[in-house]
N, C-alpha and C positions, 0 to 999 in steps of 0.2 A: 620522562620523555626520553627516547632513544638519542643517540649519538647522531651527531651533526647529519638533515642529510644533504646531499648534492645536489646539485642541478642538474647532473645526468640520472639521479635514479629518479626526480621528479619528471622526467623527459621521457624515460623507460617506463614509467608503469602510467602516464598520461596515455601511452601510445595504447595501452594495453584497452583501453577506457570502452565501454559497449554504450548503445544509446538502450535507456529503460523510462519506465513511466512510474512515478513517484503519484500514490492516491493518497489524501487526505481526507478521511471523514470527522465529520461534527455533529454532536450531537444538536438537537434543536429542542426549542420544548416539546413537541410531540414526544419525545423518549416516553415521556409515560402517560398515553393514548392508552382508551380499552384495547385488550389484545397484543400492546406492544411486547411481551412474552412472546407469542406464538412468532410473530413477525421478525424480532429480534432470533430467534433459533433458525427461522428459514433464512436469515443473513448468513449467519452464519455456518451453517452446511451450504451453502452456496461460495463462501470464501475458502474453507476446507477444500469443496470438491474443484474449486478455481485452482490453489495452490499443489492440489494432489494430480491436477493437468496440467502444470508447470508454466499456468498463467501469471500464476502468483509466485514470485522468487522468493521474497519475505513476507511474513504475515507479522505485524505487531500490534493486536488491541491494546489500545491505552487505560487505565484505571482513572480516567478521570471523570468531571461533568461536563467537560468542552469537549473533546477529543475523544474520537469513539475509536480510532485506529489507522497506522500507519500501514501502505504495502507497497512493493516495488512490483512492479507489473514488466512482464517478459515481452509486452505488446505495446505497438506505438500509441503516442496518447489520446488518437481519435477512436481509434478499437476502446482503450480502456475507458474513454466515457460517455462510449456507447453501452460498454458493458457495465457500471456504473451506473448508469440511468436505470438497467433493468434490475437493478439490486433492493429487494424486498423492501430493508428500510428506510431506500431513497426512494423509492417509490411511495412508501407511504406519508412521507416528510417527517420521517424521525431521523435520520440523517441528513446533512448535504453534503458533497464532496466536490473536494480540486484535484484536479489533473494537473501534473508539471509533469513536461519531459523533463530527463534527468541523464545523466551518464554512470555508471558503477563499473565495478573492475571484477571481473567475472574467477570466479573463487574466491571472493572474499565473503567469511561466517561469521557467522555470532558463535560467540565461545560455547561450548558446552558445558 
């Protein structure tokens, strides 16, 4: 853990804070539906070309059986689950997904 911090740099980088939209998908049984393949690739060229529009700030698919993928979305949370809704494998109910607004602090990365 770093060195102590303050209540002023907690103060300084709260001020910093953006409001963001935090999506959670879940897998459901349909995951594996006839076709769930084709449907699962159009998800995701869909979350690529969301991310490569700067809808998407993070993209993180998860390797699990519950959890199909975390992303922070650059848009407020009634846009993202509008957009959301029309997402291939929520539409076909091999996902569902939650919306939370969220706040993050604008430059901050995942390591390389």
């Amino acid at each position: 853990m770093s060195p102590t911090v303050t209540d002023d740099q907690i103060k300084a980088l709260a001020a910093t804070a953006k409001p963001y939209t935090l999506v959670l998908l879940h897998w459901t049984p349909e995951r594996t539906m006839d076709g769930a393949d084709a449907i699962e690739l159009e998800h995701q060229r869909r979350m690529v070309s969301l991310r490569a529009d700067g809808v998407i700030a993070v993209l993180c698919p998860v390797a699990s059986d519950s959890v199909a993928g975390v992303a922070i979305l650059t848009v407020p949370a009634d846009e993202a689950t509008e957009l959301m809704a029309a997402d291939p494998c929520v539409r076909a109910g091999m996902m569902r997904c939650e919306v939370h607004p969220c706040h993050g602090f604008p430059g901050d990365t995942l390591p390389a």
